[in-house]
LOTIFI-754271 format. One record per residue (C-alpha): x, y, z; residue number from 1. Coordinates in steps of 0.2 Angstrom, whole numbers, plus 5000, padded with zeros to 4 digits. Example, Ala and Ser with C-alpha at 12.3 -4.5 7.8 and 13.67 -1.06 7.14 Angstrom:
2
<site><px>5062</px><py>4978</py><pz>5039</pz><tike>1</tike></site>
<site><px>5068</px><py>4995</py><pz>5036</pz><tike>2</tike></site>
This chain:
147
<site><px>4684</px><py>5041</py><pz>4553</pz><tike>1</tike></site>
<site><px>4684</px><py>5061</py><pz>4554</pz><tike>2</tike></site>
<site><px>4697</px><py>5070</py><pz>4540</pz><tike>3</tike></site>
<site><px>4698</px><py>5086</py><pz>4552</pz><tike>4</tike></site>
<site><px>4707</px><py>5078</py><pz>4566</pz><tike>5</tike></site>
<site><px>4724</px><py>5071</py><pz>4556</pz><tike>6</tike></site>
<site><px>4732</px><py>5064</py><pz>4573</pz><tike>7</tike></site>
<site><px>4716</px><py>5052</py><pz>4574</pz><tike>8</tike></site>
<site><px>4718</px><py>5048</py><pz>4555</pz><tike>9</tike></site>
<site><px>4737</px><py>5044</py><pz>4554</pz><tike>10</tike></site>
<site><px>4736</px><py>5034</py><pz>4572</pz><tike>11</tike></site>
<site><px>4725</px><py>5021</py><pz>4564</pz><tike>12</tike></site>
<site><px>4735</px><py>5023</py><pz>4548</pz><tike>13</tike></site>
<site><px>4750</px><py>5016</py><pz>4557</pz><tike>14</tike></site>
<site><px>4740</px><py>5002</py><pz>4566</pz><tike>15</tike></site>
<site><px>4733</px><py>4998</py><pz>4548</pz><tike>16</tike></site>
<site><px>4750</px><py>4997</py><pz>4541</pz><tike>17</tike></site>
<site><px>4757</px><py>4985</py><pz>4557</pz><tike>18</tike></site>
<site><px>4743</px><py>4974</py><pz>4559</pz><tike>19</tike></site>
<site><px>4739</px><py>4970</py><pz>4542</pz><tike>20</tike></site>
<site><px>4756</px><py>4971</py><pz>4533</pz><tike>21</tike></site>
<site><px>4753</px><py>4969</py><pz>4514</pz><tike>22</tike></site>
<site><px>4735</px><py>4964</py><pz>4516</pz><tike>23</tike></site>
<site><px>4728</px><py>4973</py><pz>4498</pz><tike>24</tike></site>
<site><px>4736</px><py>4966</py><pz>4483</pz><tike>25</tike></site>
<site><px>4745</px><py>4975</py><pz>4470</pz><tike>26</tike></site>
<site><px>4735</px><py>4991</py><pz>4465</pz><tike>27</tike></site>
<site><px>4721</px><py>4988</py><pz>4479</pz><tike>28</tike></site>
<site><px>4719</px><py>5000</py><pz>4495</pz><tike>29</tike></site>
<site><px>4708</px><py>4994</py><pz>4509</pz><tike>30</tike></site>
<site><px>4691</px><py>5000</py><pz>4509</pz><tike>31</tike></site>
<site><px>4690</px><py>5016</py><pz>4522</pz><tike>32</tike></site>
<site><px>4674</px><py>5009</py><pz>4531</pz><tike>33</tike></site>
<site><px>4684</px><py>4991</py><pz>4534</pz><tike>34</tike></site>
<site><px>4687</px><py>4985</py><pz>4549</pz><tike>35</tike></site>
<site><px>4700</px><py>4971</py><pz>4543</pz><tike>36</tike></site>
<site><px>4706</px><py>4967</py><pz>4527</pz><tike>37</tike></site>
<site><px>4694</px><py>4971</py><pz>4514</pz><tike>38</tike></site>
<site><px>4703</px><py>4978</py><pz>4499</pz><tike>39</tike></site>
<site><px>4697</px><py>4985</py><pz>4482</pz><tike>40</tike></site>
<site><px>4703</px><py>4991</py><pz>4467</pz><tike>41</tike></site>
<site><px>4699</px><py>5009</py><pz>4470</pz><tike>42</tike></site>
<site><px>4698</px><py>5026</py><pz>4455</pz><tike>43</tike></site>
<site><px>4710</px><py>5038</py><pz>4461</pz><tike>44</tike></site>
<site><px>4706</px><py>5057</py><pz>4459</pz><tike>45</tike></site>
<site><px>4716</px><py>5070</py><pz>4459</pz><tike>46</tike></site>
<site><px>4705</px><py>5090</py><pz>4460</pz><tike>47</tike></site>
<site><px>4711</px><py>5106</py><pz>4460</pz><tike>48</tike></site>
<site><px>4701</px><py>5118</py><pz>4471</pz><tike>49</tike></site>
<site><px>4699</px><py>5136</py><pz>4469</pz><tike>50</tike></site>
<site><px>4693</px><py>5149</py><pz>4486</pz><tike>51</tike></site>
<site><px>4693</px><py>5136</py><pz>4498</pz><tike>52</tike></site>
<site><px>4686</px><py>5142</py><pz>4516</pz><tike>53</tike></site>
<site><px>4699</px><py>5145</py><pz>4528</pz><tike>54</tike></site>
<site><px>4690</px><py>5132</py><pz>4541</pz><tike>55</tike></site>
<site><px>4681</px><py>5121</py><pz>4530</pz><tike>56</tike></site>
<site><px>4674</px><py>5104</py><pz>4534</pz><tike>57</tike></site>
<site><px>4680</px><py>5091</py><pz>4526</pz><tike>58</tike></site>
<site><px>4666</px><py>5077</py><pz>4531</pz><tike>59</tike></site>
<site><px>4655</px><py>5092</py><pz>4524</pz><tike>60</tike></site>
<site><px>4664</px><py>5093</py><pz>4507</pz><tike>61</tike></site>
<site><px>4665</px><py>5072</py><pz>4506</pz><tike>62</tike></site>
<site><px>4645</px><py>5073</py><pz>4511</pz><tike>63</tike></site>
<site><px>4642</px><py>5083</py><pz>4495</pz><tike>64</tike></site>
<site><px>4654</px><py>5077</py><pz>4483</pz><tike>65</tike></site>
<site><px>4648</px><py>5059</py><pz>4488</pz><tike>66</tike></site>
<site><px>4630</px><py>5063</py><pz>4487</pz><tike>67</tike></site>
<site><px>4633</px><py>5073</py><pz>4466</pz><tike>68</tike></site>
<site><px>4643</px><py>5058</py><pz>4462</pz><tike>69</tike></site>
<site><px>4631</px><py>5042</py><pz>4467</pz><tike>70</tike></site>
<site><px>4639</px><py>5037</py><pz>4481</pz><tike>71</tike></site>
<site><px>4643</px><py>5035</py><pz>4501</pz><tike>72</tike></site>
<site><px>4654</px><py>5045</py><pz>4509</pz><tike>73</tike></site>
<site><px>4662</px><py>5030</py><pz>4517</pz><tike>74</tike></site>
<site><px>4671</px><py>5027</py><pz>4496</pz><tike>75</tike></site>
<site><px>4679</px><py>5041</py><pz>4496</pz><tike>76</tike></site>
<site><px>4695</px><py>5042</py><pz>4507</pz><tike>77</tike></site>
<site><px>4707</px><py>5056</py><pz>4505</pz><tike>78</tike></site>
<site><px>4726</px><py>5053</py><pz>4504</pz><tike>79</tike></site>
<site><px>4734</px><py>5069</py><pz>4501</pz><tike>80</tike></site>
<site><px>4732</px><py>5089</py><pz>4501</pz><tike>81</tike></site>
<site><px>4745</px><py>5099</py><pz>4491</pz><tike>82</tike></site>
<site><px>4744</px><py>5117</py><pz>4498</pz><tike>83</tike></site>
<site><px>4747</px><py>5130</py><pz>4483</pz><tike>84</tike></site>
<site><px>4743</px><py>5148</py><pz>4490</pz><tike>85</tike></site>
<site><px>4732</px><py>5155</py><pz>4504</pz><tike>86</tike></site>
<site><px>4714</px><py>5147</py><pz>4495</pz><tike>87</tike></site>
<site><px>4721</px><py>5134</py><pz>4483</pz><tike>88</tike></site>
<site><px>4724</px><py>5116</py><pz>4484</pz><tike>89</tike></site>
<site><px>4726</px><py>5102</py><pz>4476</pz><tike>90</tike></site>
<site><px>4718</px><py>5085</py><pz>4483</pz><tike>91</tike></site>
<site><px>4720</px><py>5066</py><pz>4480</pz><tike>92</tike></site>
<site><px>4708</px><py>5055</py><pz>4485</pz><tike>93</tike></site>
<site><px>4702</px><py>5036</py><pz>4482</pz><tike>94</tike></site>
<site><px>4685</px><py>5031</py><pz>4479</pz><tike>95</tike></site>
<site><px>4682</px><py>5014</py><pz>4480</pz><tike>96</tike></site>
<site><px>4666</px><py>5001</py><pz>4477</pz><tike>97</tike></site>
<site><px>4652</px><py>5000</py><pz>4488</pz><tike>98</tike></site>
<site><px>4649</px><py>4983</py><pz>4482</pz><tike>99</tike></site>
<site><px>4662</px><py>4970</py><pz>4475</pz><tike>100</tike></site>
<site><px>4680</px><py>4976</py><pz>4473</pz><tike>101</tike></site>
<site><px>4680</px><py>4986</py><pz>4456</pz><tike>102</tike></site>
<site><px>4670</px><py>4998</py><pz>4448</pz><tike>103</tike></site>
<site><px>4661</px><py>4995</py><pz>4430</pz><tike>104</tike></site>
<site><px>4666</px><py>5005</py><pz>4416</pz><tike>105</tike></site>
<site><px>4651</px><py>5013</py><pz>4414</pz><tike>106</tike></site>
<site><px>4652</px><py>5019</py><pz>4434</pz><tike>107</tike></site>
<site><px>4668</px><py>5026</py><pz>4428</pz><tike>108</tike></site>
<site><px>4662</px><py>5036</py><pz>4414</pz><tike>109</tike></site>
<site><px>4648</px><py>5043</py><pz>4425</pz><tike>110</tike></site>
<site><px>4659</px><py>5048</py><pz>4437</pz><tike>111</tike></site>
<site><px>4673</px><py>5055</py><pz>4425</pz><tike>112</tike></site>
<site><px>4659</px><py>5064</py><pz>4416</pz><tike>113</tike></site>
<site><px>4650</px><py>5071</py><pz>4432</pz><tike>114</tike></site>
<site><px>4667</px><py>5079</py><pz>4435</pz><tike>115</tike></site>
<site><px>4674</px><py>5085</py><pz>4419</pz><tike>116</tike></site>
<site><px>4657</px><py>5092</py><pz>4414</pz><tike>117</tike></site>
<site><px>4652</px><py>5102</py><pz>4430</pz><tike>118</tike></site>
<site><px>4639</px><py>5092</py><pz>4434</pz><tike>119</tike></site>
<site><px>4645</px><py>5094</py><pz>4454</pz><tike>120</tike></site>
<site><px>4641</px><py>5109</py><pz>4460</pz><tike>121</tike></site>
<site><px>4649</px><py>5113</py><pz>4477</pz><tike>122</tike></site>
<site><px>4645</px><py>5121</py><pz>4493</pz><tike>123</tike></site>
<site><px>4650</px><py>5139</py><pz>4489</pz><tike>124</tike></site>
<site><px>4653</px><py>5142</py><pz>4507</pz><tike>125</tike></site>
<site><px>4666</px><py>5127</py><pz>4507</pz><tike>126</tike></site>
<site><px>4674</px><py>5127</py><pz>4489</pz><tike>127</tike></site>
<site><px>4675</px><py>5138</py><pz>4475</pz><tike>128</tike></site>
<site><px>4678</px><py>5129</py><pz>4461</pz><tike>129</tike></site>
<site><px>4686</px><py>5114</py><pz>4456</pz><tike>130</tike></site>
<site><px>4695</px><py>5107</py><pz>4441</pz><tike>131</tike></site>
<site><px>4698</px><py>5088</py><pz>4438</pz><tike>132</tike></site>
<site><px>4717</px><py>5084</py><pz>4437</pz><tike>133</tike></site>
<site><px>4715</px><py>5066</py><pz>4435</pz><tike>134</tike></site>
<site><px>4707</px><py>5052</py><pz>4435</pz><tike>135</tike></site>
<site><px>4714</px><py>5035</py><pz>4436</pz><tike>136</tike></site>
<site><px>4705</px><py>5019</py><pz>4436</pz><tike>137</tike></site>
<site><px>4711</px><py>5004</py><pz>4443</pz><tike>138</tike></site>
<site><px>4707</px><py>4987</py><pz>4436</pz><tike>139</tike></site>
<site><px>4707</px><py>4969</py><pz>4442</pz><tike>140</tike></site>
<site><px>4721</px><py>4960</py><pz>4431</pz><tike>141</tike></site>
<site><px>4710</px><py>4951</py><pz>4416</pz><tike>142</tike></site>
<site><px>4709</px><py>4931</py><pz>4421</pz><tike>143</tike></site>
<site><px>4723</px><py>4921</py><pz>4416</pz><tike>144</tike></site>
<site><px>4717</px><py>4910</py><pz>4403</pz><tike>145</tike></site>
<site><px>4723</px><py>4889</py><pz>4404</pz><tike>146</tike></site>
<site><px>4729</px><py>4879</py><pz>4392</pz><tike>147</tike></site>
């Protein structure tokens, strides 16, 4: 899936959303590589960025930031931009499992950490800066225990 083009993106969006109607459960999105209905508990992050290029590439930006952080760039999906002046923005993005549906705690922290401490250094030409807003992590509900 290309990020640049947002016609493409929303298109199969829709067809997601009227094909598999209610696929995930409850605090799962689908994985952004799946072709039907494989769903994950993903982390959701939430970055400020500072001196963003007027044109930049977004498969680019997911390359890298995938890359620093361990990962694909087929985990991380992003699911909203929030405009704040001419080179600022705020984004959102899920980043789910490669493997099984949920992330350890100690992929978490690496990941928080890599953030939080500036550990990703970004493309210059591309970003800025960048500042962690948020980081939430969702968990599988703990098993129900019997009787």
């Amino acid at each position: 899936m290309v990020f640049v083009n947002f016609g493409t993106f929303k298109l199969i969006m829709t067809w997601l959303l009227i094909f598999l109607p209610d696929c995930c459960k409850q605090d799962m999105v689908l994985k952004r590589a799946s072709k039907s209905c494989h769903c994950a508990y993903p982390i959701k992050l939430d970055l400020f960025l500072s001196n963003v290029s007027q044109n930049p590439s977004w498969n680019d930006f997911l390359n890298e930031l995938a890359v620093q952080l361990g990962l694909r760039n087929t985990q991380i999906e992003l699911i909203n931009f929030y405009v704040l002046g001419v080179s600022t923005l705020n984004i959102s993005m899920n980043i789910t499992p490669h493997k099984g549906i949920s992330f350890s705690a100690s992929e978490v922290s690496k990941i928080y950490s890599s953030l939080s401490m500036h550990k990703v250094k970004l493309d210059p030409r591309l970003v800025g800066g960048y500042q962690l807003l948020n980081i939430t992590w969702f968990e599988p509900p703990a098993p129900s225990q019997g009787n």
